[in-house]
N, C-alpha and C positions, 0 to 999 in steps of 0.2 A: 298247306301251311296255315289257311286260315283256317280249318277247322281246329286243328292243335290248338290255337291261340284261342279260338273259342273255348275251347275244353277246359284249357287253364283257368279261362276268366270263371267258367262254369263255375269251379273246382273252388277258384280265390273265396268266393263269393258264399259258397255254401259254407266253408272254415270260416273267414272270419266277416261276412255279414255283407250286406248289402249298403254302403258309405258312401257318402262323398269321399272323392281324393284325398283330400287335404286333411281326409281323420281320419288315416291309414298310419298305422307309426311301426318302426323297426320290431317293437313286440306283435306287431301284427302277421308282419314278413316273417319271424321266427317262428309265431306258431301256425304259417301257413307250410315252411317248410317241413318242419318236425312232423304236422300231421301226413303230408304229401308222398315224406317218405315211408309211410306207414302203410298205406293203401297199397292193395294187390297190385302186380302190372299188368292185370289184366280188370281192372275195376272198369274202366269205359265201355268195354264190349260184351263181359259176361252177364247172362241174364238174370244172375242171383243175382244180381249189385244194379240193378235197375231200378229205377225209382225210390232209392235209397239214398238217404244223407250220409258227408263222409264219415261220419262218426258211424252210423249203421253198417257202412259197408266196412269199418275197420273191425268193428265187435263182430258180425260175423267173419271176415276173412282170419282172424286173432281166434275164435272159435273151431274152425277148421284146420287151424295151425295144431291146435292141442288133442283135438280128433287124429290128428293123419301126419303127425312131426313128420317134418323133410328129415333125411339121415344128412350131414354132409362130413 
């Protein structure tokens, strides 16, 4: 469980910056969400998306989307 929670913090932090608490505001929550759900569900583990900001890892996984459309 801790490592989850670290991942998130990981995750917080790279979206929307490294802050004190208290200069975190509802649009920062919103654009941590919006970006979060954008990201692969496999971003933590796969080895293209290593060393990668989430903005990088959303332009390449958004790239491989238009490469390789899912049918559904």
């Amino acid at each position: 469980m801790a490592n989850q929670a670290d991942a998130t913090y990981r995750l917080f932090v790279g979206i929307c910056g490294d802050r004190p608490l208290s200069d975190y505001s509802r649009a920062d929550a919103m654009t941590f969400r919006k970006t979060a759900e954008r990201m692969p569900f496999d971003y933590g583990k796969a080895a293209a998306y290593r060393d990668l900001s989430p903005a990088e890892v959303i332009a390449r996984y958004e790239a491989l989307r238009k490469r390789f459309p899912v049918a559904t």
